[in-house]
C-alpha positions as CSV (number, residue, x, y, z in Angstrom):
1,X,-5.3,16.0,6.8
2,X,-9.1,15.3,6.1
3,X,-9.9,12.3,4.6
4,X,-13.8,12.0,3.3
5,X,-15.1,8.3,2.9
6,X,-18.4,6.8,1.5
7,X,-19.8,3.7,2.7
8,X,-20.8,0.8,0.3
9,X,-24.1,-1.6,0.0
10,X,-24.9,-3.2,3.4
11,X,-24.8,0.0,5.4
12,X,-28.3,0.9,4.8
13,X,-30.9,0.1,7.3
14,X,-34.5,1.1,7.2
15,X,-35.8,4.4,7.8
16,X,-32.3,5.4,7.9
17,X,-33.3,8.7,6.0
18,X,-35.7,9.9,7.6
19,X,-34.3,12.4,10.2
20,X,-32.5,14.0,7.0
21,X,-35.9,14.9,5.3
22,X,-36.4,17.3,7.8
23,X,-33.5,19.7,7.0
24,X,-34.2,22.3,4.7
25,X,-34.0,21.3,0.8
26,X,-33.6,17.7,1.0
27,X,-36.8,16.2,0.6
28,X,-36.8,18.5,-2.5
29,X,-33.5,17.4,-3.6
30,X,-34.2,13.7,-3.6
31,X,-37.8,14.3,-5.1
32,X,-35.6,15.9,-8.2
33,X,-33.1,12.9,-8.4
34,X,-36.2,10.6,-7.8
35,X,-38.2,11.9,-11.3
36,X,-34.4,11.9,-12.9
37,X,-34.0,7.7,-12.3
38,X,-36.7,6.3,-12.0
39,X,-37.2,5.3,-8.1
40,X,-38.5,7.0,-5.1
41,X,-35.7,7.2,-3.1
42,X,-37.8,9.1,-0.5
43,X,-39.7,6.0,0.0
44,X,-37.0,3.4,0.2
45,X,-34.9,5.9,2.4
46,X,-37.5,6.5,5.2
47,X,-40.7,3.8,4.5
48,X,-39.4,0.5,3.0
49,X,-38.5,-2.6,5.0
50,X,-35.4,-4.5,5.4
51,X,-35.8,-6.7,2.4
52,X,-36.9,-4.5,-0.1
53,X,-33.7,-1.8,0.4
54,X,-31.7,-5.0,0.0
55,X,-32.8,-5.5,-3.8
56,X,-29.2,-4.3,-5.2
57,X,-31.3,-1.9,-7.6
58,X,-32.8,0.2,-4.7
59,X,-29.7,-0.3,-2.1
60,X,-27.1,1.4,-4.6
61,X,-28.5,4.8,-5.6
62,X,-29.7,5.2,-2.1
63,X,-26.6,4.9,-0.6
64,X,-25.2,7.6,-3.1
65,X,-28.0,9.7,-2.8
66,X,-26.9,9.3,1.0
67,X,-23.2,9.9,1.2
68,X,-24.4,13.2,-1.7
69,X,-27.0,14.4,0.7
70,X,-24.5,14.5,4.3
71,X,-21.7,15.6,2.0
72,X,-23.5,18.4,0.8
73,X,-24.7,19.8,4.4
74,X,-20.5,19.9,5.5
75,X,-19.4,21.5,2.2
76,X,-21.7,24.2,0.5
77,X,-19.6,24.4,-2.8
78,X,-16.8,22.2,-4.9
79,X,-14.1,25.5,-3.5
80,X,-14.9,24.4,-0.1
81,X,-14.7,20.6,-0.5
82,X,-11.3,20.9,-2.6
83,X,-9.8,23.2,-0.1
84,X,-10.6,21.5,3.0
85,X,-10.7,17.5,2.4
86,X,-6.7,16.0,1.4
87,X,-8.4,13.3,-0.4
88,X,-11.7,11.6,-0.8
89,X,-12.9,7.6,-1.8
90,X,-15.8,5.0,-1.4
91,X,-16.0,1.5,-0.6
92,X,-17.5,-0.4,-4.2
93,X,-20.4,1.5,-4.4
94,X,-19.2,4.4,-2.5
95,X,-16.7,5.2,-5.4
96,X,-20.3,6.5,-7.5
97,X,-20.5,8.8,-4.3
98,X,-16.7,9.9,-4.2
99,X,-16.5,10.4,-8.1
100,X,-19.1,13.3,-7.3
101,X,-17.8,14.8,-4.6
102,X,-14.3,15.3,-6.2
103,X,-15.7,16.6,-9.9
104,X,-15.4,13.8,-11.7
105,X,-19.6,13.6,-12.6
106,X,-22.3,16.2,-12.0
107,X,-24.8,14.4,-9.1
108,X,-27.2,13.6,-11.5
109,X,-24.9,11.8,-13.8
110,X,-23.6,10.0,-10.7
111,X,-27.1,8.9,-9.2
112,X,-27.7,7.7,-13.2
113,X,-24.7,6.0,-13.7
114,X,-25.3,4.1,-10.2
115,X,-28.8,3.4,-11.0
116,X,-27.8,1.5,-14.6
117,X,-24.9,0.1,-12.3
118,X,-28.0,-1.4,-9.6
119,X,-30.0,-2.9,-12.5
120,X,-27.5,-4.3,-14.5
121,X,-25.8,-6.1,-11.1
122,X,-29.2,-7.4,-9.9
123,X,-29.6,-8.6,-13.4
124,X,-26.2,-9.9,-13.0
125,X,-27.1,-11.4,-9.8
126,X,-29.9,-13.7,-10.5
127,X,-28.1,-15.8,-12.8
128,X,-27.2,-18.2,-9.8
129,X,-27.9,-17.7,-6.6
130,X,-24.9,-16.0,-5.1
131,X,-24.0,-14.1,-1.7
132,X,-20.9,-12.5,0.4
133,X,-19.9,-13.3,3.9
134,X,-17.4,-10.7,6.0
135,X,-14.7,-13.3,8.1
136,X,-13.9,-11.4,11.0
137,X,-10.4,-11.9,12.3
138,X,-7.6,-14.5,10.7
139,X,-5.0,-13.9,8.9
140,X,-5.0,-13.3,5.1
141,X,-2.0,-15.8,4.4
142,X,-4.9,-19.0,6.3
143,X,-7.8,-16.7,5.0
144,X,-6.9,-16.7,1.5
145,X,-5.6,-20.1,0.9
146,X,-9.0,-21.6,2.4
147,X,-11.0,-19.1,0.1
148,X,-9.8,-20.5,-2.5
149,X,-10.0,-24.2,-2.0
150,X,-13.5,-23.8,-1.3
151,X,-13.7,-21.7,-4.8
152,X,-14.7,-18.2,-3.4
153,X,-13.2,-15.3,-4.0
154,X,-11.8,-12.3,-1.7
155,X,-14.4,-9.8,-2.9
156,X,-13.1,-7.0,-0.4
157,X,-9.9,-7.2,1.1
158,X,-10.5,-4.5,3.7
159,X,-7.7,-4.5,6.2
160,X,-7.9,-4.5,10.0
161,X,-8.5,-8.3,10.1
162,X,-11.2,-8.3,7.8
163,X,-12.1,-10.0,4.7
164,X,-15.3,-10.2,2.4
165,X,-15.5,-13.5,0.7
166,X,-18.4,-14.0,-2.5
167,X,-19.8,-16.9,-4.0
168,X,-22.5,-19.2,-4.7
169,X,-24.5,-19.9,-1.8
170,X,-23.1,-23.3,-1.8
171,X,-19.7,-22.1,-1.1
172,X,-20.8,-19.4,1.4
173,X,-22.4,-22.6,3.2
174,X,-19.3,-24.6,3.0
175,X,-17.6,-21.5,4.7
176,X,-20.1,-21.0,7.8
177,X,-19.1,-24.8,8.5
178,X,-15.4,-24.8,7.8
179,X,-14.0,-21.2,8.8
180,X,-10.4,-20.6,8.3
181,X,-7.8,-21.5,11.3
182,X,-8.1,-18.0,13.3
183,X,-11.3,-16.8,12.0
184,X,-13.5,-15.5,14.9
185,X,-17.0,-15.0,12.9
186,X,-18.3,-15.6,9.6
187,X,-20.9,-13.0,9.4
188,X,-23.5,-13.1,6.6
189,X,-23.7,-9.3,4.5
190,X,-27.4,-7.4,3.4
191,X,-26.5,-7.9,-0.1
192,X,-28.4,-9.9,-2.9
193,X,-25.2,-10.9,-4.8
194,X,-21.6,-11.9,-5.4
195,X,-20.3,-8.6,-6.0
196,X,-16.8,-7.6,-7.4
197,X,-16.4,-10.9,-8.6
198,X,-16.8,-13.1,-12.5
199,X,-20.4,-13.3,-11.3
200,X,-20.8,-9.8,-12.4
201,X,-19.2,-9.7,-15.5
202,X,-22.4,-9.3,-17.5
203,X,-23.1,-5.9,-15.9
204,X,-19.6,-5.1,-16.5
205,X,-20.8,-4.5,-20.2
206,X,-23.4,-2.6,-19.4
207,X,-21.3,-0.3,-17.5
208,X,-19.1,0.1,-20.3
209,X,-22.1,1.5,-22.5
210,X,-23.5,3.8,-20.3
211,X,-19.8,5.3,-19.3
212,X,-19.8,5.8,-23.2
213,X,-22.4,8.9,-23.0
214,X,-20.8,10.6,-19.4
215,X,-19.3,13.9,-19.9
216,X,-16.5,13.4,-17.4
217,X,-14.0,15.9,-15.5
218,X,-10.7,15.7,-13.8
219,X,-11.0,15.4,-9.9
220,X,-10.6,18.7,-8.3
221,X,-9.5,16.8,-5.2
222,X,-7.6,13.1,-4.4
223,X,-9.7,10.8,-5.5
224,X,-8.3,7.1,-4.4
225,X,-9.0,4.1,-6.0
226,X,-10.7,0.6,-4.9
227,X,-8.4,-1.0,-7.6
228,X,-5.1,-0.5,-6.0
229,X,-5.5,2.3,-3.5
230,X,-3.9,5.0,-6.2
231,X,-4.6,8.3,-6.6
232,X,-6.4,8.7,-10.0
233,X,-5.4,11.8,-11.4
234,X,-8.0,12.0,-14.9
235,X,-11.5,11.2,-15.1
236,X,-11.6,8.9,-17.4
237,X,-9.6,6.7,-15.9
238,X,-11.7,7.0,-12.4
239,X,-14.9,6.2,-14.6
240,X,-12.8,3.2,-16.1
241,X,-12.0,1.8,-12.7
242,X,-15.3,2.3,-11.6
243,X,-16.7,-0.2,-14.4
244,X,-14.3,-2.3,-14.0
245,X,-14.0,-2.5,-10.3
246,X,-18.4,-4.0,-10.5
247,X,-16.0,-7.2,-11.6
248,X,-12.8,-7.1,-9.4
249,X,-11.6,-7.0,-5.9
250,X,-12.1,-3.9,-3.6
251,X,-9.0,-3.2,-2.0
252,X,-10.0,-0.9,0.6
253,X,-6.8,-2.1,2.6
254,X,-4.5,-0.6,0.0
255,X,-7.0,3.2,0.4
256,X,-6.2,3.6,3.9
257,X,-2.3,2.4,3.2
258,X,-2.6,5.9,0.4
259,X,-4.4,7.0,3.2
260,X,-1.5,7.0,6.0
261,X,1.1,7.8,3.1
262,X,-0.4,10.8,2.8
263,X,-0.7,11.7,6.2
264,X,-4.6,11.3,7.2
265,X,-5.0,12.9,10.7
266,X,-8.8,12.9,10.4
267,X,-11.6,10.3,8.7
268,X,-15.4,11.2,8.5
269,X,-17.7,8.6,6.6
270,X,-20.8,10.1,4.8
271,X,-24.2,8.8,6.0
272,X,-25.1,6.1,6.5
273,X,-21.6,6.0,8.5
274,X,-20.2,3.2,10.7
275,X,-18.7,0.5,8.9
276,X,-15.9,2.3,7.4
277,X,-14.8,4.3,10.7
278,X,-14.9,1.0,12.7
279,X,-12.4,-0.5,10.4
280,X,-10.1,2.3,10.7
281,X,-10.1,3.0,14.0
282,X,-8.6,-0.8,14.3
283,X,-6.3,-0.4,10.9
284,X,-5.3,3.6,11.4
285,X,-4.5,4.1,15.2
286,X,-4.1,7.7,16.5
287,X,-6.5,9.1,13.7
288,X,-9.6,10.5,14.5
289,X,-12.6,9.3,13.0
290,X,-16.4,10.4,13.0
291,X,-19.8,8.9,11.4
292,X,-22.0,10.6,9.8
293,X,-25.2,8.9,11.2
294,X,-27.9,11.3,11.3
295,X,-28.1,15.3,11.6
296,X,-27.7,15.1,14.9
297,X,-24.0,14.1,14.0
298,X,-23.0,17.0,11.5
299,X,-22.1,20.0,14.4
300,X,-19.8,17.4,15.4
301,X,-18.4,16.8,12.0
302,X,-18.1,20.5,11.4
303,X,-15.9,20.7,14.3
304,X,-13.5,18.2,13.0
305,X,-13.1,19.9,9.8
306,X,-12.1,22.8,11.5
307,X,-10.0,21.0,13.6
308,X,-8.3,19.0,10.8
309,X,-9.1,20.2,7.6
310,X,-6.0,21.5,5.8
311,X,-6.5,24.5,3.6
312,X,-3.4,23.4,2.0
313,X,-4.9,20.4,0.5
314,X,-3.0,19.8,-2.4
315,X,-5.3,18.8,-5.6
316,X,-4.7,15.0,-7.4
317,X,-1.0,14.8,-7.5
């Protein structure tokens, strides 16, 4: 079984659209989504530097615009996607991306919803100086324990010995000096806030507004939840798990525990891919994985689905 993934904020670098503008449609596609919320994704995607696709407001729709763009070049209609991919999520942000892909919100509504969600977290974010830090290696039982006595909190709990602590910047520094027993790195993430954590609870509101005027369908395929790892059945409650999750803990560990349950054989991330297929190749042994990196990538992505996909996939159960 096919399992389609979308990578969250951190994975962009710059320029990393730029090989995609040269496929047929694209550079017209993002244009159109451009005009619809306000930023120049073209620009930010191929031109813009390091620090300015960092600013939480510009990092977030591009990556959704991203994982939207890739998706669309493996899987030319919703029939296609729903009969070949078993189930489909995205880390934090990444959920925006998945939420399209599986019916839940038009592409448009998505890159909207994402771009309010950007704002209001940036907004969110420069209340108090706040930051997240991946700790590589460790066990959660000594992980854990430490992040709390130094008051952070487990933002992402992502599995495969890795966990994504947020806080102030005064905690994160307390951390890079006194890493748990076991802990290998403490490794410093390209994001401009403490995300998924009481920090944001301000754009949590917001959230709740905006989800008030989306016109909202049932998924048409698996769609698995950061929350818990569950497989949300009804749109509204993916779009309330979506503004909620801005505040709480990703639990990507728990997705790819759905994942094996339901017996993934096969994992591709949506551009910009990496992050997600390195952690499964370490939690999911014996599936195959591929990252959708640039063009160049998506023959080999295409003969994967073939490969794996199941015709058989079996709509949200």
């Amino acid at each position: 079984m096919l399992v389609l993934v979308a990578p969250g904020q951190g994975a962009q670098t710059p320029g990393f659209l730029t090989p995609w503008l040269d496929l047929p449609g694209v550079e017209d596609r993002l244009r159109e989504w451009s005009a619809a919320i306000g930023l120049d994704l073209v620009h930010y995607g191929t031109n813009a530097d390091a620090d300015e696709i960092r600013d939480t407001a510009v990092a977030q729709p591009l990556l959704v615009a991203s994982a939207l763009l890739s998706a669309r070049q493996l899987f030319a209609t919703a029939e296609d996607f729903s009969r070949l991919v078993g189930a489909a999520a995205g880390h934090s942000v990444g959920e925006l991306a998945a939420a399209a892909l599986t019916g839940v919100l038009p592409d448009r509504a998505a890159l909207e919803l994402v771009r309010k969600r950007g704002l209001a977290m940036a907004e969110a974010a420069a209340v108090t100086e706040t930051g997240m830090a991946a700790l590589l290696g460790g066990e959660p039982e000594v992980v854990l324990p430490h992040l709390e006595k130094l008051g952070l909190t487990p933002a992402n709990v992502n599995g495969a010995g890795q966990i994504v602590a947020a806080g102030t910047a005064e905690q994160l520094a307390a951390l890079a000096e006194d890493k748990p027993e076991g802990t290998r790195r403490v490794v410093a993430l390209k994001v401009a806030g403490a995300f998924h954590t009481h920090h944001m609870a301000p754009a949590v509101v917001a959230l709740e507004e905006a989800a008030r005027e989306l016109s909202v369908a049932d998924p048409h395929t698996r769609y698995v939840s950061n929350r818990d790892g569950a497989v949300v059945t009804t749109g509204e409650d993916v779009v309330r798990r979506l503004v909620g999750q801005v505040a709480n803990p990703v639990r990507w560990d728990l997705c790819m525990e759905t994942f094996k349950e339901l017996g993934v054989t096969a994992i591709i991330e949506l551009a910009p891919g990496g992050t997600l297929v390195g952690i499964a190749k370490r939690a999911l042994p014996g599936v195959r994985t591929l990252a959708l990196k640039t063009p160049a990538d998506l023959d080999a992505a295409r003969a994967l689905i073939a490969e794996y996909a199941t015709d058989a996939a079996t709509p949200a159960e």
